[in-house]
N, C-alpha and C positions, 0 to 999 in steps of 0.2 A: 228890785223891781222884776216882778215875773209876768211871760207874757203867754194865754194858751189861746190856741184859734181852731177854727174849723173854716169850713168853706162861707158860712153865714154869720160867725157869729165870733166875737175874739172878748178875752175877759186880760185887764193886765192887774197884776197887783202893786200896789206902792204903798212900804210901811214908809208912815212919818210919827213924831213923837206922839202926837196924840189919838192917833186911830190908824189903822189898816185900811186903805181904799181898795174897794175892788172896781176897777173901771168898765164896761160893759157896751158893747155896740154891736148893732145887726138887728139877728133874729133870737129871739130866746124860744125854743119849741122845745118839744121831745126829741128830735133826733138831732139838737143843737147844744143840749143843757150841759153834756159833760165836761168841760172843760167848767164850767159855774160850779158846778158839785163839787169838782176835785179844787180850786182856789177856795171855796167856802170852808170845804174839810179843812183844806191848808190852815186858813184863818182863824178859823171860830178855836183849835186848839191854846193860841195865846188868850182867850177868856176877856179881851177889852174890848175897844170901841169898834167896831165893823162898820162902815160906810161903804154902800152899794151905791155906784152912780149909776143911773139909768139914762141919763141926759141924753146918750147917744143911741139907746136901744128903740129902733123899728117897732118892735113886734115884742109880744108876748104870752104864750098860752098858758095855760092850768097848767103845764109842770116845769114854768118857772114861776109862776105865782107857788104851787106848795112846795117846791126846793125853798124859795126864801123863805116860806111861813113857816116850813120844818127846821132850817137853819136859824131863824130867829129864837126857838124854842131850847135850842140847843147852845145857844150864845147866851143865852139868858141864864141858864144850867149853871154857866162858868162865874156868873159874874157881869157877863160883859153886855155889851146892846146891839141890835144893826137894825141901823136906821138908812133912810133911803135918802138919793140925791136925786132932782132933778126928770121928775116925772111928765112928761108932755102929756100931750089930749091922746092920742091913742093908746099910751101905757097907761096914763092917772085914768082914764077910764073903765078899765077893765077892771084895775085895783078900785074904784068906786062903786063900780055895778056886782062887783061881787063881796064889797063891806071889808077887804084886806086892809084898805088907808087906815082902817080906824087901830092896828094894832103896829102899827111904823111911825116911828116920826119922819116925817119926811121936810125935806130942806131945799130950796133953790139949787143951790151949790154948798161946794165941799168950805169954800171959806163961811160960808151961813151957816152952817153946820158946826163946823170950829166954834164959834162964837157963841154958842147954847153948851148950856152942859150935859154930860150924857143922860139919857132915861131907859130904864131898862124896856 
């Protein structure tokens, strides 16, 4: 379990048997997103199941929406999927108003998630 922070924004990662969890809380902006880039790089290199929880994220602009949309395309590349955890009203909104939802599966939580099988 890796954990990277900035002053808004902190991303931890936890492999378990079935998927790589990236955890996520704060702010996700442009001048927040690195620590998300460098865990996604991290990740998406093993080629399986990527789960992004968003449960705890605040906030989100257009460049954590296209880091995921570009890391999904890249996780797909390998084989693998990332799919999303745990979307509130003010992140599922944004991912709504701009038509993102439609290319994530997205899940309650990480045990709902478990319990589907992967889609790329």
């Amino acid at each position: 379990m890796a954990t990277s922070s900035g002053a808004r924004f902190t991303v931890e990662a936890k492999t378990l048997p079935e998927a790589t969890v990236l955890i996520t809380a704060g702010e996700l902006d442009h001048d927040t997103a690195e620590p998300l880039r460098q865990a996604l790089d991290a990740a998406q290199r093993d080629g399986g199941r990527l789960l992004v929880d968003l449960s705890r994220l605040d906030f989100c602009d257009s460049t954590g929406l296209n880091l995921l949309l570009s890391s999904r395309l890249t996780v797909q590349e390998t084989g693998g999927s990332l799919e999303l955890i745990g979307l509130h009203p003010p992140v599922a909104r944004m991912f709504h108003i701009t038509g993102a939802d439609r290319f994530f599966p997205v899940h309650t939580d990480v045990e709902a998630a478990l319990g589907h099988p992967r889609r790329p």
